[in-house]
N, C-alpha and C positions, 0 to 999 in steps of 0.2 A: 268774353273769352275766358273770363278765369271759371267761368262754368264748367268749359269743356272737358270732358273725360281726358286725360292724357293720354296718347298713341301710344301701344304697346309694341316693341319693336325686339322681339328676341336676341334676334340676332344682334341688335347693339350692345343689348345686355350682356350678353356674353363675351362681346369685347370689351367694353367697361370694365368687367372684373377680372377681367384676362381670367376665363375659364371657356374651357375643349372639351368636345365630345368624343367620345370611344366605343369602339366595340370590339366583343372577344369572342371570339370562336372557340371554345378547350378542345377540341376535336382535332382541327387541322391544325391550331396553333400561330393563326392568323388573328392581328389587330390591325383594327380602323383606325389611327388620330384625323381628326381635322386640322387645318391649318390654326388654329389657335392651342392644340392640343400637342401639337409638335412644338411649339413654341412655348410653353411651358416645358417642357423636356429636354430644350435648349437644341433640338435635335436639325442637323445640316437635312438638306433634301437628301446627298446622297447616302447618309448613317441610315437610314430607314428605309427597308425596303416591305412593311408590312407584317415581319414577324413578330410575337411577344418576346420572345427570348433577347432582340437586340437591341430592348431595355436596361437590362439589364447591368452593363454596364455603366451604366447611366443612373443608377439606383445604389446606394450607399448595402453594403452585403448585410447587414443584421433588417434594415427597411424593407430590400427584397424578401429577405424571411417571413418579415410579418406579411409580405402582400402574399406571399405564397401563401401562408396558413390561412388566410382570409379567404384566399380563391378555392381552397381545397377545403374548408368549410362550407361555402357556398354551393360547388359541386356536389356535394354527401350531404346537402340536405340539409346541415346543421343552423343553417342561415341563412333568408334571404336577401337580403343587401348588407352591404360594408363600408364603412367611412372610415377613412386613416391617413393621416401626418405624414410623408416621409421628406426624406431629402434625397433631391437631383443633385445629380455633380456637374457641374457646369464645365465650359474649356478653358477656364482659365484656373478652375479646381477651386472654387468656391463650394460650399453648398449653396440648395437654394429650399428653402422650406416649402413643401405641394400638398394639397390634400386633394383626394380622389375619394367620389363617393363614387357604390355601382349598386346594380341591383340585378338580379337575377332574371331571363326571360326565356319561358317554359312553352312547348307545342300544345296543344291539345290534349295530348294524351298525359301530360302534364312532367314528359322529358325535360331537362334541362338542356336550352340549345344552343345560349350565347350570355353573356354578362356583357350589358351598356352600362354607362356612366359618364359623369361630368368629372373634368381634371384642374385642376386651377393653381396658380400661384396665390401660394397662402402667407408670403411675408408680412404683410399688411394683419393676416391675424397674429400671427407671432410674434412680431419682432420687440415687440411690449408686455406680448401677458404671460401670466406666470404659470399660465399650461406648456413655455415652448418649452422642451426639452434641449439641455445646453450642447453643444455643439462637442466633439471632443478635444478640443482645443479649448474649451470651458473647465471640463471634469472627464479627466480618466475615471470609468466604468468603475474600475476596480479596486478604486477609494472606498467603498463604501464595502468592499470585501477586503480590506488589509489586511484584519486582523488572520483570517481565513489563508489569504495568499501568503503571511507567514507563517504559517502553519505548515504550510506546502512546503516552502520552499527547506524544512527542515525535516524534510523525509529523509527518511532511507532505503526505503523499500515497498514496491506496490500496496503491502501489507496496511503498511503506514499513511500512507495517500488513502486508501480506502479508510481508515479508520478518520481522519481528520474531515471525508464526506458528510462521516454522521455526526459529527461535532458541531456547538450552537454558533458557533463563529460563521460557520460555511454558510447555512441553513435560515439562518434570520435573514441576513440580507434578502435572498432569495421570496422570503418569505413562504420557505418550502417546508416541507415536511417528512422528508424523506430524499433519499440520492441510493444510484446502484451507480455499479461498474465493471465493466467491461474491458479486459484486454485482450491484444490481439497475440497469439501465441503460435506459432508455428504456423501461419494460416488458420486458425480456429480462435474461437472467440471463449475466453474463460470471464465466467462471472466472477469477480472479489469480492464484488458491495451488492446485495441484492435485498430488496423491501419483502420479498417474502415471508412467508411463516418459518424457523427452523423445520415446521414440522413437514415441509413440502419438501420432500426426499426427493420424488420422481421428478423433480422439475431438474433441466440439465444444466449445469455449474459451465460446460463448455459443449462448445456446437458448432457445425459447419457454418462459415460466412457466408454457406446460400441457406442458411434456414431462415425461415421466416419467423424472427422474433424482435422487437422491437429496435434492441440493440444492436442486433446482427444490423438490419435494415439500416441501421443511420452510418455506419461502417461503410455498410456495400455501396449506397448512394451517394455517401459522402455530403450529404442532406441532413439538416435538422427534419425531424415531425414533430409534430407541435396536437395535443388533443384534449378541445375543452370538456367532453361528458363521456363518461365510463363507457355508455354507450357504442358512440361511436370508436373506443377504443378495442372493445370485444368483437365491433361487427369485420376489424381490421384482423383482427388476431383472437377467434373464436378460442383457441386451446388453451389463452390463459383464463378463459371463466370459470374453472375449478379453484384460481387463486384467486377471483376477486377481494373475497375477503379478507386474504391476507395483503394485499396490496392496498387497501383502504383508501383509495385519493379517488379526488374527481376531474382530475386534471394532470396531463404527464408532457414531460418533452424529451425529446429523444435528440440528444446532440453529439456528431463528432468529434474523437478527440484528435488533433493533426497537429502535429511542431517541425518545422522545417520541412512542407512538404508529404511527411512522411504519417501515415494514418498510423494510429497508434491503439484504437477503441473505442469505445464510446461512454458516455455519461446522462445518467437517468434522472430527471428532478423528479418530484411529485408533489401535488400541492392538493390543497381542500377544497380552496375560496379561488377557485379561476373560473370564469365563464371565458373570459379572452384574456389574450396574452397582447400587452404593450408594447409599445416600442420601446419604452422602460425596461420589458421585463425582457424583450427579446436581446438588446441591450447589454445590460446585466448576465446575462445568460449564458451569453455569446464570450463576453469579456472572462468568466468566471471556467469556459471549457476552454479557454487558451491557458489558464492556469494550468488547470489540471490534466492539459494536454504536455505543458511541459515538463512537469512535476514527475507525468509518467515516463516520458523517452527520456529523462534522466536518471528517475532509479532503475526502469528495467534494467540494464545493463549490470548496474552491481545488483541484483536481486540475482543475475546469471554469473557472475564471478564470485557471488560466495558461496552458490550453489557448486561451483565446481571447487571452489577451497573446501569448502565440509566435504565434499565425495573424499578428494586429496588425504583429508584430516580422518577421516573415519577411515579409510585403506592401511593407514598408516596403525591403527588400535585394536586390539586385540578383536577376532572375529566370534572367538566365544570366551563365556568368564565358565572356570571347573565348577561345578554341581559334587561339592565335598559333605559327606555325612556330619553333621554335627554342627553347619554352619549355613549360614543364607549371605548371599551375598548382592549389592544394588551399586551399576557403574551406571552415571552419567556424565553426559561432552556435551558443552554449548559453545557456538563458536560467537568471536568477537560481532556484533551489529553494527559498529561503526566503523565503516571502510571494509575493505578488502583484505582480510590480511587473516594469511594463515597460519597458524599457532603451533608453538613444538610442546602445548600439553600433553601427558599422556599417563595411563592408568596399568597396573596388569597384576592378574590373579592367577596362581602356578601351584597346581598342585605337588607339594614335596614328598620325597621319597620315604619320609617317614611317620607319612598320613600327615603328619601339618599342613600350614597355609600359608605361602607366599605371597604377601601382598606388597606392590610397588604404585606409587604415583609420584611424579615430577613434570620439570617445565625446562625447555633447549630455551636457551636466552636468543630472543629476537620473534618477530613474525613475518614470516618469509617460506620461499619453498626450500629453503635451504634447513630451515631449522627445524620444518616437518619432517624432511629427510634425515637427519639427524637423528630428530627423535624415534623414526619408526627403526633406525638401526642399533642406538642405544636399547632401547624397548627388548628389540629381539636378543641383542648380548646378556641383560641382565635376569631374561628370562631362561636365560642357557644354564648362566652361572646361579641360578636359584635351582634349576632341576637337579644341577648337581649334589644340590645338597652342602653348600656353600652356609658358611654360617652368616650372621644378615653384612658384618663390619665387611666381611671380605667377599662379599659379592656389591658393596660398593667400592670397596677398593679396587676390585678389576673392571668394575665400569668408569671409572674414571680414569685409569689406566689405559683403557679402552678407546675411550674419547680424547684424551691427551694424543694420542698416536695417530689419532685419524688428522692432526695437524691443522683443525679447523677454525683453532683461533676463538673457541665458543664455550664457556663455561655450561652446566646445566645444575640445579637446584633439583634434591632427590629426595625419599626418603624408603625404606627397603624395612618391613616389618615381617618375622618366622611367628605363627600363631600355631600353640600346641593345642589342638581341640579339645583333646579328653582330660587334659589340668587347666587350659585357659591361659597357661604363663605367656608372653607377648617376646621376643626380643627385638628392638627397633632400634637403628642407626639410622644418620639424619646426617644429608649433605645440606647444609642451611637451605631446609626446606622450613615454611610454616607450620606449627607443632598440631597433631592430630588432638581429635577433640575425643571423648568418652562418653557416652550417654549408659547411666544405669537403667535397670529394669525400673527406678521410682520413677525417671524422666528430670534426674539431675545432672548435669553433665561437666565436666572439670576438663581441664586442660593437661593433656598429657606432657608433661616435660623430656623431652628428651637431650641426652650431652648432645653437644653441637660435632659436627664435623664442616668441612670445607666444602664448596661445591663441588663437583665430577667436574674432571677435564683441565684440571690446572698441571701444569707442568711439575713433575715429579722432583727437578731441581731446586724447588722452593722449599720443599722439604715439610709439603701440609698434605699427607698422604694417608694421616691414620683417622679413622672413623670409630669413635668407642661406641659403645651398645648399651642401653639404657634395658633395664626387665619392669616388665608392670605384668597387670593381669587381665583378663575379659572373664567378668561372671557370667552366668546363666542368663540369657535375658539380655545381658550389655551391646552395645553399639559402637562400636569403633566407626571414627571419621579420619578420613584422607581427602585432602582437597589441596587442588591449586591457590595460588593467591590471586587468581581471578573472581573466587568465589567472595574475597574479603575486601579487595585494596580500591577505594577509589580515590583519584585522581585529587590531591592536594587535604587528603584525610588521614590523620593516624592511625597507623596497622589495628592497633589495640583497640579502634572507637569497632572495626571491622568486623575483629574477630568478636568481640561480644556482641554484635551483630547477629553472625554467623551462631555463635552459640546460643544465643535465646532464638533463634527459628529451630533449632534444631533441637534444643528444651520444647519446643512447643510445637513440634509437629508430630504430627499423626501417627500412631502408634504400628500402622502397616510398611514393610522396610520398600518398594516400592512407591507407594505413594508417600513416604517420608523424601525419599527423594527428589521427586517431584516438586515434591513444595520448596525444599532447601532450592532448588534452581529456579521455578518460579519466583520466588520470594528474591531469592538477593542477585540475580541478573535477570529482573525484568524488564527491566529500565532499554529504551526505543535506541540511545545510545552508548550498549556495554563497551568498551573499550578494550578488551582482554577478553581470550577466550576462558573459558571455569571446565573443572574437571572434577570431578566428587568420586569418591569410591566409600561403600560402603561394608561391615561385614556383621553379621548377628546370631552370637552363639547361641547354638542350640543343647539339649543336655540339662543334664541335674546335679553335676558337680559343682564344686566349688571352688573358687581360690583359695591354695592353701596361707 
């Protein structure tokens, strides 16, 4: 007897290992289980009526994704058979570890017409080796991106969230090599983050939610795509093969971004070394666009409240600066980046009745709409009392006078300078404002001293009402600076570490008054959380005179 061949008995087999047989229609969207293939699925007679879709339930959501990318591989040719891990949720809300292999089966004419396969209970492989992947009640996903998730979580603005995409924090884990983004913007899809070339002009930055492009697509369907070869990536979306090159990956996924509900856009990975994507990586993935799903329906909102505090803040400042013979002159406004808060900075340049040059900049104490209000009515009083021809002490004195009477309870910090173009002589009074800085033709720059006066808007019974007037000069060539203490003061710093600060970029910038500006605002509020809004005013004689 012990010669005998052993009887081969399939069908025992297959109950021995608790594994079911399947089949898949993609057409009508009908699946075969057998009675042992239901029973891995943990499925009642009557949860199943034959459909693939009421599966799914049944299938943990990042699992489903990989079995979808699998099967939409296999339809497009890209494979023909698939073996994969997931987990069933069972009714008492266990997982239960399954693997499913299938294989593809073709007509004659070599159509694809069905996908069979075997399903089984794979505890037994799992439940000791060090391929299972741990449970989430093991390891939240998103340990392994911390670093990255606080990154996010210290955004402030779409801006900022796109920029922490390309950052190595985000990107290792992933094991990516690139990330775009997509928000959703009035119904339309705006690009932030994109892997393109700068040099791809024509490629559209925003697009209708029914265009077909990759981003769009995972928005509209509310579906990840997932694509292991450039190939099949092109033959989906022929119109980006003028950018392959600048897209450089062999492998992309296209994932929704949704927080509460509410779609928000989408998120692009791209990688080098993928043939197939994991249940690790779908995983990971998965975990990593709920980040930056939430990161984004948090800042969008204040990205749209500071955009209407800067409209607010820029209505309120002068809509044009005078084009005066003899001088150039450079105004910049950067509002606060950290929170919402609207600033009573403000600037202004008035041509006087006696060919001179009125120049004003100060700051309304508070940030509020109260105290842009403020400033845009102060602004306009003291540019009244400049056209008159008001000498500088006493067009601060009746702005203060001004704002005392408005009963507002609100000091403001000023400073009001008369520049005579064709001598250069200065006259400057100073409501304890920050002292203006000097830049010579060498590119030295000194600190202009001015006597002090009180702020604007204190009550006239305290009896601190006089503003004296300091004279200096502007040579041929010189720079005159006015600026906020936005430009200089940070948070728990000495004014003075600030202002030399402020005065070596202003020594060291560019010798064009335009792009000198630029850089003074670049340079000292660039920082992702400014705290204060900055205001700079610039002016630059022109001429061949001299101080006498």
């Amino acid at each position: 007897m012990g010669d005998r061949d052993p009887r081969l008995e399939p069908g025992e087999a297959l109950v021995a290992t608790r594994t079911g047989c399947f089949a898949w229609d993609p057409a009508s969207g009908r699946l075969a289980l057998d009675a042992m293939a239901r029973t891995v699925f943990g499925l009642l007679p009557a949860e199943f009526t034959g459909l693939a879709g009421e599966l799914r339930p049944r299938i943990r959501a990042a699992d489903w994704d990989l079995l979808s990318g699998l099967s939409a591989d296999l339809l497009a040719g890209r494979r023909e058979t698939y073996s994969a891990y997931f987990r069933v949720v069972l009714h008492d809300g266990r997982s239960r570890w399954t693997h499913a292999r299938g294989s593809l089966v073709r007509d004659r004419r070599g159509a694809a017409t069905r996908v069979v396969g075997v399903v089984r209970d794979a505890t037994p492989d799992l439940a000791h080796s060090a391929l299972r992947m741990p449970t989430e009640e093991e390891q939240d996903p998103l340990r392994a991106l911390g670093e990255g998730v606080l990154a996010l979580a210290r955004t402030m603005s779409v801006s900022e969230v796109a920029e922490v995409l390309g950052g190595e924090p985000s990107l290792r884990p992933l094991g990516a090599k690139a990330m775009s983004l997509g928000v959703l913007e009035q119904g339309r899809l705006q690009v932030v983050r994109t892997v393109l070339s700068p040099n791809a002009t024509d490629f559209p930055r925003k697009s209708r939610l029914a265009d077909s492009w990759p981003l769009n697509d995972a928005v509209r369907t509310n579906s990840p795509l997932f694509f292991t070869s450039a190939h099949a990536f092109l033959d989906r979306y022929p119109r980006l093969a003028p950018y392959r090159n600048g897209i450089g990956a062999t492998a992309a996924a296209f994932l929704p971004l949704i927080d509460e509900g509410q779609p928000l856009g989408a998120l692009g990975v791209f990688f080098d070394d993928r043939s197939v994507f994991s249940l690790a990586d779908h995983t990971l993935m998965s975990g990593w666009a709920r980040a930056v799903g939430r990161a984004v329906h948090r800042v969008v909102p204040l990205d749209r409240s500071l955009e209407i505090a800067a409209a607010l803040q820029s209505a309120m400042l002068p809509r044009r600066i005078p084009r005066t013979p003899g001088a150039r002159i450079a105004v910049r406004y950067r509002t606060a980046r950290k929170g919402v808060r609207v600033g009573g900075d403000w600037y202004d340049a008035v041509a006087l009745p006696d060919g001179g040059l009125g120049l004003a900049i100060g700051d309304v104490q508070g940030h509020d709409t109260e105290a842009s209000a403020l400033m845009g009515q102060l602004r306009v009083a003291m540019s009244a009392y400049a056209a008159e021809g008001h000498a500088c002490h006493s067009v601060l004195g009746k702005a203060s006078a001004f704002l005392a009477d408005l009963d507002v309870d609100r000091f403001a910090t000023c400073q009001y300078l008369r520049v005579a173009l064709d001598t250069g002589e200065v006259h400057a009074a100073n409501a304890g404002h920050p002292p203006p800085l000097l830049r010579h033709a060498d590119g030295t720059v000194e600190r202009v001293r001015l006597a002090g006066g009180p702020p604007l808007g204190l009550p006239a019974e305290w009896g601190m009402t006089a503003y004296p007037y300091t004279t200096a000069w502007l040579a041929p060539g010189g720079t005159l600076l006015l600026y906020s203490d936005g430009l200089v003061e940070k948070p728990g710093e000495d004014f003075d570490i600030g202002l030399a600060r402020l005065a070596a970029a202003f020594s060291a910038g560019p010798p064009d008054l335009e792009d000198l500006a630029d850089h003074l605002l670049d340079t000292l509020t660039g920082g992702p959380h400014a705290e204060d809004d900055a205001a700079l005013l610039m002016v630059r004689r022109d001429g061949t005179g001299a101080a006498p």
